[in-house]
Structures are given as structure tokens and as C-alpha cells.
RODREN-191901 format. One record per residue (C-alpha): chain; x, y, z. Coordinates in nm, 4 decimals, decimal comma, padded with zeros to 6 digits. Example, Ala and Ser with C-alpha at 12.3 -4.5 7.8 and 13.67 -1.06 7.14 Angstrom:
BEGIN
A:01,2300:-00,4500:00,7800
A:01,3670:-00,1060:00,7140
END
This chain:
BEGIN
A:00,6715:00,4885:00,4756
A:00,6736:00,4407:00,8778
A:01,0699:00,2667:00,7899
A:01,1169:00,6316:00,6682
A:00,9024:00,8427:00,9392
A:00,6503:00,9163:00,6344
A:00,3117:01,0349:00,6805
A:00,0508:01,0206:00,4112
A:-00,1061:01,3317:00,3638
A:-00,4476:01,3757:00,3444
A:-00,6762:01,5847:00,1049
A:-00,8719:01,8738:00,2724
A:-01,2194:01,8286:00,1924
A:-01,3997:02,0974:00,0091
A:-01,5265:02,3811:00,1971
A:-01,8338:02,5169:00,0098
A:-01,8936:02,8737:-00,0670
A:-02,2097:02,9785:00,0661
A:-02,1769:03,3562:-00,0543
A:-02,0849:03,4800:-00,4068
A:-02,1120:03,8512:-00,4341
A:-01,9953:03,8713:-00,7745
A:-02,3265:03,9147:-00,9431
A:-02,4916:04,2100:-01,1010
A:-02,7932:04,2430:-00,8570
A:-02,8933:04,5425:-00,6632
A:-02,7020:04,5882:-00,3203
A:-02,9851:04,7263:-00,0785
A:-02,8194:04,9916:00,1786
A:-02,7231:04,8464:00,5199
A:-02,9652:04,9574:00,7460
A:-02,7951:04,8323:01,0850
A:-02,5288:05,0439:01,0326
A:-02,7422:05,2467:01,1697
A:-02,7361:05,0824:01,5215
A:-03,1507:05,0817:01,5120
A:-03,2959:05,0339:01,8726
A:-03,4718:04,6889:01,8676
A:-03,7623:04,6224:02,0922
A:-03,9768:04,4018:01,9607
A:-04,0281:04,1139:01,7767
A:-04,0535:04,0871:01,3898
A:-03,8731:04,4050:01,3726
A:-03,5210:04,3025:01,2238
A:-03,4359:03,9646:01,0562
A:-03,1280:03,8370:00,9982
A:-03,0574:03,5275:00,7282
A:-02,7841:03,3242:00,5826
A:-02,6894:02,9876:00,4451
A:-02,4627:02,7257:00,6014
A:-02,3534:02,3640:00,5102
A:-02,3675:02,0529:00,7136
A:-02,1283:01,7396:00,5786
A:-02,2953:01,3995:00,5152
A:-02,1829:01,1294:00,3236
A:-02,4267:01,1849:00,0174
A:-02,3032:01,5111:-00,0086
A:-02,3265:01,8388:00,1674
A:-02,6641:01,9669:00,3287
A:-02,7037:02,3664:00,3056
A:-02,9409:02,5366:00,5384
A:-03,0780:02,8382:00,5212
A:-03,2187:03,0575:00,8609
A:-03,4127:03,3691:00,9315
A:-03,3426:03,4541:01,3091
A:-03,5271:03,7594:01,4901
A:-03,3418:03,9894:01,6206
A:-03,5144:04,0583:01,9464
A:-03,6003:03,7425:02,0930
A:-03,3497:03,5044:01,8880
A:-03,5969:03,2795:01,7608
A:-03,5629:03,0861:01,4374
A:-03,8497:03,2073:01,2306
A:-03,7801:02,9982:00,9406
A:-03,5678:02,7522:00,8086
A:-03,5345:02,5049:00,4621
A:-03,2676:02,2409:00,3772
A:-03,1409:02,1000:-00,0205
A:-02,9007:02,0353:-00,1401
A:-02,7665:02,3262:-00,3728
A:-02,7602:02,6831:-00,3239
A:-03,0322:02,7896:-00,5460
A:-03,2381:03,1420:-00,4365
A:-03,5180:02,8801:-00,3748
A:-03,3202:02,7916:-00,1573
A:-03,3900:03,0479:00,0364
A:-03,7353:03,1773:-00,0685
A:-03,8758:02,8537:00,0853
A:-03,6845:02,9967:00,4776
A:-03,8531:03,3154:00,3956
A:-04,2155:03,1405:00,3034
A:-04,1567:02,9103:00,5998
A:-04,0868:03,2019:00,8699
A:-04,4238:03,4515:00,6398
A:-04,6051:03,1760:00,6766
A:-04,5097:03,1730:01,0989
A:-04,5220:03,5294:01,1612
A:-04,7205:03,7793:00,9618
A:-04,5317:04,0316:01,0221
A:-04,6228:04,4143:00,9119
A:-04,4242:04,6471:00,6259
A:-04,1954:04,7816:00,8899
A:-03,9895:04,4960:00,9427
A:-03,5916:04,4738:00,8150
A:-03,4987:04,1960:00,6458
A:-03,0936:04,1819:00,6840
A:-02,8827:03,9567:00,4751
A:-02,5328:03,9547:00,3226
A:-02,4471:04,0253:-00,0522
A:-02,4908:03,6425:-00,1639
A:-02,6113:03,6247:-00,4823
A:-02,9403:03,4280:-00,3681
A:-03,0779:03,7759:-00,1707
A:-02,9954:04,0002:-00,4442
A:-03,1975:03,7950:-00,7377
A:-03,5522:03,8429:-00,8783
A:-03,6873:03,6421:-00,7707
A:-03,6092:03,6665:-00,3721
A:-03,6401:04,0793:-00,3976
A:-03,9661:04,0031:-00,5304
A:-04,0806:03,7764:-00,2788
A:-03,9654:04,0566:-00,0434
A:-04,1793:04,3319:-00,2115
A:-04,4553:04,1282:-00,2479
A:-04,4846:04,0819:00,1424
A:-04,3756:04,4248:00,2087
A:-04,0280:04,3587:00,3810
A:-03,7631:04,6237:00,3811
A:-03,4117:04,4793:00,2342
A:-03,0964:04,5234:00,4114
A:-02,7726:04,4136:00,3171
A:-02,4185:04,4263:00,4924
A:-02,1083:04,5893:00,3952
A:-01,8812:04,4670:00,1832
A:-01,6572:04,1851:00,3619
A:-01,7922:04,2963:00,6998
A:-01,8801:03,9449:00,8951
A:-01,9529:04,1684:01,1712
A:-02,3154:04,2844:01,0387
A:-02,4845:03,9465:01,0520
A:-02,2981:03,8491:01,3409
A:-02,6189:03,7258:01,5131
A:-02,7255:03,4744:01,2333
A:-02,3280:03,3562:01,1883
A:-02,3606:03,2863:01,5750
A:-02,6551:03,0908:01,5829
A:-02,4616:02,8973:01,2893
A:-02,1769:02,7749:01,5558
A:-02,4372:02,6957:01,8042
A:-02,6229:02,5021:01,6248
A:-02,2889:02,2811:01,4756
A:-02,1328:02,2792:01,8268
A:-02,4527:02,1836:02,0373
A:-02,6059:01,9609:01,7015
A:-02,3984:01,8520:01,4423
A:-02,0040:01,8212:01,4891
A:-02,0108:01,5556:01,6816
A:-02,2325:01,3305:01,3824
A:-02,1056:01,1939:01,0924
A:-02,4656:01,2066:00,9361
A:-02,4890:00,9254:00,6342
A:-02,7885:01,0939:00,4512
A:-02,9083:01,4217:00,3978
A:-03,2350:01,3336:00,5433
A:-03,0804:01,1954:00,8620
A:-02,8540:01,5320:00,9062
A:-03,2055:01,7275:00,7928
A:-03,4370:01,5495:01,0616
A:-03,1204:01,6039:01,3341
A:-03,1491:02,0024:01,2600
A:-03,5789:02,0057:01,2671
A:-03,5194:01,8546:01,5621
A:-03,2937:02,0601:01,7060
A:-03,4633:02,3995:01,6524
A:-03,8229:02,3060:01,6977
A:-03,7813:02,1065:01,9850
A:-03,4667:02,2321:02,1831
A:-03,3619:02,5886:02,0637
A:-03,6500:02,7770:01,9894
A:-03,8783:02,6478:02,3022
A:-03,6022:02,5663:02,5657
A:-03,2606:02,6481:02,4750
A:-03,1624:02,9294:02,7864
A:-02,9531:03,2828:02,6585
A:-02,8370:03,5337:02,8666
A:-02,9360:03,7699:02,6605
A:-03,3221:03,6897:02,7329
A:-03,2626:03,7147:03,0577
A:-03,2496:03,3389:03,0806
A:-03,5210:03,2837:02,9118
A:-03,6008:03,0379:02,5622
A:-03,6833:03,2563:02,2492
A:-04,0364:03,0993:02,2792
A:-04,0594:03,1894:02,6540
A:-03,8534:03,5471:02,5870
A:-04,1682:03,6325:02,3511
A:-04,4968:03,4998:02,4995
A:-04,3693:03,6804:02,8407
A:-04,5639:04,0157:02,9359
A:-04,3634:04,3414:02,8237
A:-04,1239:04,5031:03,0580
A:-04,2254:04,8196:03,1915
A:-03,8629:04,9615:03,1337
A:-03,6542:05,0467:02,8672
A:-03,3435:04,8199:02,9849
A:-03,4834:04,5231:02,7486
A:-03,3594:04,7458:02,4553
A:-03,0952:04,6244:02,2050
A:-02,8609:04,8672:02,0921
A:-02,7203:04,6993:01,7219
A:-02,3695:04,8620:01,8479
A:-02,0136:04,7256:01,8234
A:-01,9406:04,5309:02,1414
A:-02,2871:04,3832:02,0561
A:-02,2136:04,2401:01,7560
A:-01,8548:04,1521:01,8080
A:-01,9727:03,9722:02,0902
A:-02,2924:03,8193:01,9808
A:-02,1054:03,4493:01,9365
A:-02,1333:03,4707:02,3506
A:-02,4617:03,5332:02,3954
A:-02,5427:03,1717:02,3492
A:-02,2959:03,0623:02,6259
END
């Protein structure tokens, strides 16, 4: 082969699907479309499911993130994509926060937000469902950023041999670094954890407008 200026080719690894909105379930309307003012915490959360590569196999994660002071609310690792999945992030983050029946939970069309058993888990704590248009990335463009953050600052850089290893790198991460020291300019410079145990501002200027150049330009925000 190198005689004859051949190059093996190699296979591209799998690339997981972490969204199938081919299912049956109810779509909830999209309730950012609205561009909602945000200005305080456990008002809007966003949530998704990404993958990390290990040699056992991949890792998924799924994330709730508030809106208004970026923190991580809750988080769970396996390794499938069942709904429970999921409905442990959203017990881990209920169990955090507390919030009250006016808060937005946001997610795409995946077939994990729009079963049974996660809309009841939703009803039963009183959360208002939200889902983005079809194909639009740009709705949950807060949670997809926090995704590259997390691989670029955490992860890429690791070839992680168990789950557990790549699960224990990512508790680490956001309990230790993101959520309680990890800088944004969007907080003013402040942590998530420092952003919300600060004293209110006596201005408006701290409001978040959920408008275009916001979310088209949320991956920044962590820079």
C-alpha cells in the first residue's frame, strides 16, 4: 500500500442520535418563541441529552440548565437513552430547587420529553412544558452551548476507558468547577453559584431578552 501511495481508510465511528421525534406523543407549544423576559431564577429550564465516548461504550448525559443564572440544576448519566434517563436530571435538579408552578420547562421534541411517564413527572410537580420548533437548534441554544463547553473545557481531550471514569470526570466538572467558579460574561463575571446568592440589582439592565442575537449567540457567552 505505501509502494502504491495507498491509505487505509478508516471507519467513522457511530454518532448516536440523541433526539427521535418520530413518536406519537404530545408536542407542548414553544413558549420561548415568545421571547419571555427572564429575571430570575427557576423561571425557564432548558434540557437535553448528549453523549460522551469511552471505550465500554458511549456515556449519555442528560442536563437541566437555568436560564437566568446558567447553573446546572440537575444532571444523570447511563448508558441508554431511556425517558428515565431523564426523569432522574429532572428528580435530581426538584430535588435542588423547589421551584413554584410558574416555572417553564423547555426541551426539544425527543421522544424521552414527550412520554408518560416524563409529562407526568412534570404535572405532578407542577412544571409548565415547552418544546421547540420543529428542526430549530436555535430554541435550546443555551443547553446545546453548555454541551460544547463542557466537551471542550472537560472531555475532548480524554479518551475515558470506563463509563464511570468519564461519569466521575463530568460530576466533577459541574459541581466543582462550573457551577461554583466557572466566570461568564453574561453574569457579569460572575459563577452561576455567585450570579445567584448575589443581592438583586436595583435596575432592570440584568434582564434577558430570549431574542435572536441572544440565542444565535449564546455558544459565546461562555468565552
Amino acid at each position: 500500500m505505501r509502494q502504491s501511495s495507498l491509505v487505509g481508510r478508516s471507519r467513522r465511528r457511530r454518532q448516536p442520535r440523541t433526539t427521535d421525534s418520530r413518536h406519537g406523543g404530545p408536542i407542548a407549544a414553544n413558549l420561548l418563541r415568545e421571547k419571555p423576559l427572564v429575571t430570575q431564577i427557576d423561571q425557564i429550564w432548558v434540557t437535553d441529552i448528549t453523549y460522551i465516548p469511552t471505550q465500554e461504550g458511549f456515556l449519555y448525559v442528560a442536563a437541566l440548565l437555568d436560564l437566568h443564572s446558567r447553573r446546572i440544576v440537575g444532571w444523570a448519566c447511563g448508558d441508554n437513552l431511556e425517558t428515565t434517563l431523564c426523569t432522574r436530571a429532572l428528580t435530581n435538579a426538584l430535588r435542588h430547587r423547589r421551584p413554584t408552578s410558574k416555572l417553564i420547562h423547555h426541551s426539544d421534541r425527543g421522544v424521552q420529553y414527550a412520554s408518560l411517564e416524563y409529562r407526568q413527572s412534570l404535572l405532578k410537580a407542577g412544571l409548565t412544558r415547552s418544546m421547540s420548533r420543529k428542526g430549530n437548534c436555535y430554541d435550546n441554544a443555551f443547553i446545546e452551548s453548555f454541551w460544547s463547553t463542557l466537551k471542550t473545557e472537560c472531555t475532548a481531550r480524554t479518551t475515558f476507558v470506563k463509563r464511570a471514569d468519564a461519569e466521575f470526570a463530568i460530576f466533577d466538572y459541574i459541581e466543582t468547577f462550573y457551577n461554583p467558579i466557572r466566570l461568564h460574561s453574561s453574569l457579569n463575571y460572575r459563577s452561576p453559584r455567585d450570579f445567584e446568592n448575589a443581592p438583586p440589582e436595583p435596575t432592570t439592565s440584568s434582564r434577558k431578552r430570549l431574542n435572536k442575537n441572544s440565542l444565535a449567540s449564546s455558544s459565546n457567552r461562555y468565552n
